[in-house]
C-alpha positions in Angstrom: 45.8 -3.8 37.5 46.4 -7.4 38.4 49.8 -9.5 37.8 48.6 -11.6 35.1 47.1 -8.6 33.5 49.9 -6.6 33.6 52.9 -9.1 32.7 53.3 -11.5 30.3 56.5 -13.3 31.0 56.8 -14.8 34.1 60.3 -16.3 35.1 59.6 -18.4 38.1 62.8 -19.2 40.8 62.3 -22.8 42.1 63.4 -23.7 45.4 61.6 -22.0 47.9 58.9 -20.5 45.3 57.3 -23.0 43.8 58.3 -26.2 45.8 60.5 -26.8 49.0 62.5 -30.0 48.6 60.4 -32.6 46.3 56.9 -31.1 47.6 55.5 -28.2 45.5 54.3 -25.1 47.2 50.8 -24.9 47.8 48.6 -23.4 44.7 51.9 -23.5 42.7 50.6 -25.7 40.7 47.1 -24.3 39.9 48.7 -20.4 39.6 51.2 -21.9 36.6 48.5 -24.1 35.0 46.2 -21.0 34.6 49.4 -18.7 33.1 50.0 -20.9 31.1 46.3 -21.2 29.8 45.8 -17.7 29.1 48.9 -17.9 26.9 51.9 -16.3 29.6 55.3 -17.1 29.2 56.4 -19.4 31.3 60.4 -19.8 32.2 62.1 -21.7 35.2 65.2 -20.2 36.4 67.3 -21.7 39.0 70.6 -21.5 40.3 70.8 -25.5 40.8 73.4 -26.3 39.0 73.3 -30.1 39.2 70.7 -31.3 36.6 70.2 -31.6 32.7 67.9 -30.2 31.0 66.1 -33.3 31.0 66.2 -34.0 35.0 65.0 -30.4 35.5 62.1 -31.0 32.9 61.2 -34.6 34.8 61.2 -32.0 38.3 58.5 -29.9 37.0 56.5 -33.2 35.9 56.9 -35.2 39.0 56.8 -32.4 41.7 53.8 -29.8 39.8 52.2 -32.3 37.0 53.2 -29.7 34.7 54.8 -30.7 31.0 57.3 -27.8 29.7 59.5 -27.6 26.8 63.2 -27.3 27.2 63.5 -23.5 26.2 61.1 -22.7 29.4 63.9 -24.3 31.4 67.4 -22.3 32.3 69.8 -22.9 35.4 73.3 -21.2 35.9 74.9 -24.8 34.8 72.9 -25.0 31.5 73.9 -21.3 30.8 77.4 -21.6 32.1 77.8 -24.7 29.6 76.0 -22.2 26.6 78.8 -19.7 27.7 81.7 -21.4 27.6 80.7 -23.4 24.4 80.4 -19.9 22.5 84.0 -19.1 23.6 86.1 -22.2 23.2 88.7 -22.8 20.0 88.8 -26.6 18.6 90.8 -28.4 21.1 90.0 -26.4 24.2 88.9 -27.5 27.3 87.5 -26.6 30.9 88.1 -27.8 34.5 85.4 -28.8 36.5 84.4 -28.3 39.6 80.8 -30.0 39.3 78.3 -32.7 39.8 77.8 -35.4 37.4 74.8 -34.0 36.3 77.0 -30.4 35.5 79.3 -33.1 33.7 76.5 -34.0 31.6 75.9 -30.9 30.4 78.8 -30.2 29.2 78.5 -33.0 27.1 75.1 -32.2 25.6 76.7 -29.2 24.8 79.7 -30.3 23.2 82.1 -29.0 26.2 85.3 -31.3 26.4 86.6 -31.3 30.1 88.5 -33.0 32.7 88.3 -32.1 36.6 84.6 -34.3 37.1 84.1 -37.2 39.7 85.8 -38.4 42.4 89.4 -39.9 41.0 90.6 -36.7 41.9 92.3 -38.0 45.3 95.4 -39.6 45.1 97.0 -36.4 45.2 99.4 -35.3 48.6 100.6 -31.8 49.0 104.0 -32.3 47.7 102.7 -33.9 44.5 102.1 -31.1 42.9 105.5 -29.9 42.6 105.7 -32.2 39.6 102.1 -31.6 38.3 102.4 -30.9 34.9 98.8 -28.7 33.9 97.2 -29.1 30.5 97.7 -27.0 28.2 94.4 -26.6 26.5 92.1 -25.8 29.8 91.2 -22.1 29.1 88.8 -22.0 31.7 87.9 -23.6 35.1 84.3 -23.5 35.6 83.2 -23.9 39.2 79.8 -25.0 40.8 78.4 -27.6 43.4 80.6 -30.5 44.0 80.0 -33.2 46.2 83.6 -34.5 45.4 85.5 -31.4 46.3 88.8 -32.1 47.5 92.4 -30.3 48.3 93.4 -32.0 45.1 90.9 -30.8 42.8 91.2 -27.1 44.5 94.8 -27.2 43.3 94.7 -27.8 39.5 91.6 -25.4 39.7 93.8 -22.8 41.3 97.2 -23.4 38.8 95.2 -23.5 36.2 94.0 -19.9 37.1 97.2 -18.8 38.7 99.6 -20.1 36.6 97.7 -21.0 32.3 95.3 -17.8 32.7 92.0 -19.5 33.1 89.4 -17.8 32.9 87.5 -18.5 36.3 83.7 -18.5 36.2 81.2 -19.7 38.8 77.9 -21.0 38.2 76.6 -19.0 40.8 77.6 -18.2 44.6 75.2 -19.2 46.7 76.2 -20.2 50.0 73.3 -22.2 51.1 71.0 -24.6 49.5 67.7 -26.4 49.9 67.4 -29.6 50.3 63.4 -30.1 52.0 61.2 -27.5 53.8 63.2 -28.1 56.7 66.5 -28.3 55.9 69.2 -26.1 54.1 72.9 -27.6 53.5 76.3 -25.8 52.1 76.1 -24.6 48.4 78.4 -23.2 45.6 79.6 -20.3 47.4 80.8 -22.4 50.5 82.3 -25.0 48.4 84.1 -22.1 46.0 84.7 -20.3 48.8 88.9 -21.6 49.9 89.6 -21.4 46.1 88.2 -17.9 45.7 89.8 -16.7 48.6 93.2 -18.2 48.1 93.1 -16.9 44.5 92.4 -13.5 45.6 89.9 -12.8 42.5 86.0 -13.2 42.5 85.0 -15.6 39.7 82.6 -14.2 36.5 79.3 -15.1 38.1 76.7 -16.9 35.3 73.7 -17.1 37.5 71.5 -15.3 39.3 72.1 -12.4 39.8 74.5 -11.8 37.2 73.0 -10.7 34.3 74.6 -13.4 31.9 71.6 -15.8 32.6 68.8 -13.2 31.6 70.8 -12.1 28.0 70.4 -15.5 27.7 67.0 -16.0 28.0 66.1 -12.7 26.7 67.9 -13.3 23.7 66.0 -16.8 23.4 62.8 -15.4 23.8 62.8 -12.3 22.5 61.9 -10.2 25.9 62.3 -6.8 24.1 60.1 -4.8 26.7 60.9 -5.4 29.9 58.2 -4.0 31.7 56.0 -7.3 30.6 58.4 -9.2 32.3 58.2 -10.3 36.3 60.7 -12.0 38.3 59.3 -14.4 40.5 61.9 -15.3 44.3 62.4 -15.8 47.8 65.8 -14.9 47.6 66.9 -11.1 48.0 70.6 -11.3 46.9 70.2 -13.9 43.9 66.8 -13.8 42.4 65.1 -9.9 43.7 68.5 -8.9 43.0 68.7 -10.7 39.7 65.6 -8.9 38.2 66.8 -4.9 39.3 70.0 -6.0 37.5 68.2 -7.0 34.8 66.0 -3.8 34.7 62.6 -5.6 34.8 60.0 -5.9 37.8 60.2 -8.6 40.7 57.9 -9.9 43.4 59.2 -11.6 46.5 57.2 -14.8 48.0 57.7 -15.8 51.8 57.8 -19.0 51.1 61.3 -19.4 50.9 64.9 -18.2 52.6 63.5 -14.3 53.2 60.6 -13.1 56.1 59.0 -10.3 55.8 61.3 -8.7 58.9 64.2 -9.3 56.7 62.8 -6.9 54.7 62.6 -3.8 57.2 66.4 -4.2 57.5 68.5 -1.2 56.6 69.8 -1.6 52.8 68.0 -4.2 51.6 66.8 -4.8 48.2 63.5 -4.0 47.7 61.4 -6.2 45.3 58.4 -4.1 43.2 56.0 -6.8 45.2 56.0 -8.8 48.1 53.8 -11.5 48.1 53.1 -14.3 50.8 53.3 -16.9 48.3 53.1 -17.7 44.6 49.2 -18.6 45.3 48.8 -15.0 45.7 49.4 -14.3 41.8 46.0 -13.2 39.9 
């Protein structure tokens, strides 16, 4: 029995399966198209953390001509935002360690929190024997950050050391990609000093914590899991983010993983390995 024949959701990772940068992957665009005609369930799950719901929608339009609604659309920032809305009192906050399109989220979402941008830096060492913490920040939510500094590392950290924060991460991956060439630091590198000096891992919300697929399961009602596929080119977040999950995956070689990667002792094996996401029919 064929893929499409034998599953009908299909949650697609993005970089590296079905574009690389701002191209799309070739036949990605044609594969989804034709699921989508016959009626499939199409969902977009990505650990990139740094755009709406909106930007992520405008992606899929400008890079694969395809027009999705917003519920086909989840990354660990929109779910991190969905979990920490469920669990804050009137009057609590976050920290955040996050883009300004992670900020935005939050505010979609009705999240109030401080942390965000770059006025973070006028902070020395010493200063912060007089820093006086909120005390209304009940959790410090962590993710990309191209403003990451000592300064912000240290509220995040006496918030969680010293106020009992709850410390949650987006997601820990410790590259990303940026073109079909080129792969920079991610989450997990810039996470990585504050995790380490904390001495505690963060509650992961991303792939492949199992947080994000409640999520979406609960959205779309994905009561039997053997309909559903998990589509990546990443063995430790997305093939490992489906066996968590308890439903079928299928790795493309389009992305961070080669096929000799996968004759290495203890490594995840996906249910199907696939050269690319042109090779679903």
């Amino acid at each position: 029995m064929s893929l499409i024949d034998h599953y009908d959701t299909f949650l697609f990772d993005c970089d590296g399966v079905v574009w690389r940068g701002l191209e799309q992957v070739s036949g990605a665009s044609h594969v989804l198209n034709h699921l989508i005609s016959l009626n499939k369930n199409v969902i977009f799950v990505t650990n990139n953390n740094t755009k709406t719901r909106k930007t992520f929608r405008d992606s899929v339009k400008s890079i694969l001509g395809i027009s999705v609604s917003h519920d086909k659309l989840y990354s660990s920032g929109i779910t991190a935002a969905l979990y920490v809305k469920r669990r804050l009192k009137p009057g609590e906050k976050i920290f955040l360690i996050g883009t300004k399109g992670l900020s935005e989220t939050m505010e979609e979402n009705g999240v109030d929190h401080i942390g965000y941008g770059c006025d973070i830096d006028g902070n020395y060492f010493t200063d912060f024997v007089d820093f006086v913490p909120e005390s209304n920040v009940k959790f410090v939510v962590g993710a990309f950050d191209n403003y990451c500094n000592y300064a912000k590392m240290a509220q995040a950290f006496i918030y969680i050391k010293e106020c009992g924060a709850e410390y949650i991460a987006t997601n820990l991956d410790l590259t990303c990609n940026i073109s079909k060439t080129r792969q920079l630091p991610g989450t997990g590198s810039v996470l990585a000093g504050l995790t380490q000096s904390l001495g505690v891992q963060p509650k992961v919300i991303g792939k492949p914590s199992t947080i994000m697929f409640d999520v979406i399961s609960a959205d779309h009602n994905l009561q039997d899991k053997s309909k559903v596929l998990m589509v990546g080119d990443n063995l430790s977040t997305d093939i490992q983010f489906g066996i968590n999950a308890g439903i079928d995956t299928a790795l493309v070689l389009t992305g961070v993983t080669s096929r000799d990667m996968l004759n290495k002792e203890g490594c995840v094996k996906p249910t199907h390995v696939l050269n690319s996401i042109a090779d679903i029919k």
